[in-house]
TIGU-424188 format. One record per residue (C-alpha): x, y, z; residue in three letters. Coordinates in steps of 0.2 Angstrom, whole numbers, padded with zeros to 4 digits, always signed. Example, Ala and Ser with C-alpha at 12.3 -4.5 7.8 and 13.67 -1.06 7.14 Angstrom:
2
+0062-0022+0039Ala/+0068-0005+0036Ser/
***
This chain:
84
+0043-0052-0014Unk/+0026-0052-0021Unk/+0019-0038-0009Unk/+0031-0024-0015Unk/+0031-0031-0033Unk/+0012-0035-0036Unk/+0007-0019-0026Unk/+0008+0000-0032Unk/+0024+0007-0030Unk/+0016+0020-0017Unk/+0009+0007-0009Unk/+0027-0005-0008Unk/+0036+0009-0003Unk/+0025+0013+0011Unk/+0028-0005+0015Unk/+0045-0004+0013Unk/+0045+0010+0027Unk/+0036+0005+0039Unk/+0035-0015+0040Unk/+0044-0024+0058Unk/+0061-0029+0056Unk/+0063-0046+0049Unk/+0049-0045+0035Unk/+0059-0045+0023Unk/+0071-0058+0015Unk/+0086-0050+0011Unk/+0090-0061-0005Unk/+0071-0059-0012Unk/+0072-0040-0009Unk/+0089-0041-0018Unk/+0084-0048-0033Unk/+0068-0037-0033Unk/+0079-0020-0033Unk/+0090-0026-0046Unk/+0075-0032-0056Unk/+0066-0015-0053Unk/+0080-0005-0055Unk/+0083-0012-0074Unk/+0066-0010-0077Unk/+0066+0008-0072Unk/+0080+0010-0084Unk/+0072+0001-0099Unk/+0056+0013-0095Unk/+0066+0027-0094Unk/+0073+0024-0110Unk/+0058+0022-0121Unk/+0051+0037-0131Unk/+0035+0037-0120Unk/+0030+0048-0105Unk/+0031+0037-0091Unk/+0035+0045-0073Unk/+0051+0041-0064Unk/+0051+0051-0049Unk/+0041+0034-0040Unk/+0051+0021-0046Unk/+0065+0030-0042Unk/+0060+0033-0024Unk/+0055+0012-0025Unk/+0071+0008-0028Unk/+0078+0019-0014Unk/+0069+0012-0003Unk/+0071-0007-0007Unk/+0091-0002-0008Unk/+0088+0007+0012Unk/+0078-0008+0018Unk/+0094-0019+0010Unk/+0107-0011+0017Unk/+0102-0009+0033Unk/+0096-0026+0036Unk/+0114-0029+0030Unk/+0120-0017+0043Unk/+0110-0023+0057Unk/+0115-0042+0053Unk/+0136-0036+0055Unk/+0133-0026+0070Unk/+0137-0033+0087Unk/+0123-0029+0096Unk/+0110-0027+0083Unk/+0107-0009+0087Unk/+0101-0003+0071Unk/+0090-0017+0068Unk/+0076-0006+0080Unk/+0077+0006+0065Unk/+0071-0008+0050Unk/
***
């Protein structure tokens, strides 16, 4: 959790993309969008120029990297997990 979180988000979401399966724990990575996302929409609500195109893209990717270790994991064979 600390290399997406500590990191830039360009730098976690290049990460996010193209790490080998099994990187990631799916509980860590799940409290670290939830986390993210609420900051985002704290940020976003504040009177201050602050981008939100990146975050945004952080947090799809943290959800994509989620889901499909969640769909890898309820699959038979595993065949998505050659994707993650």
């Amino acid at each position: 959790m600390a290399t997406i979180f500590f990191n830039t988000p360009e730098i976690s979401v290049r990460s996010l993309f193209h790490t080998q399966a099994g990187t990631y724990n799916p509980l860590t990575l799940g409290l670290f969008t939830i986390t993210y996302f609420f900051l985002a929409c704290w940020t976003y609500g504040l009177a201050v120029s602050a981008g939100v195109f990146i975050p945004a893209l952080l947090i799809g990717a943290a959800w994509g990297r989620l889901f499909g270790i969640l769909l890898a994991s309820i699959t038979p064979n595993g065949s998505v997990s050659a994707y993650l």
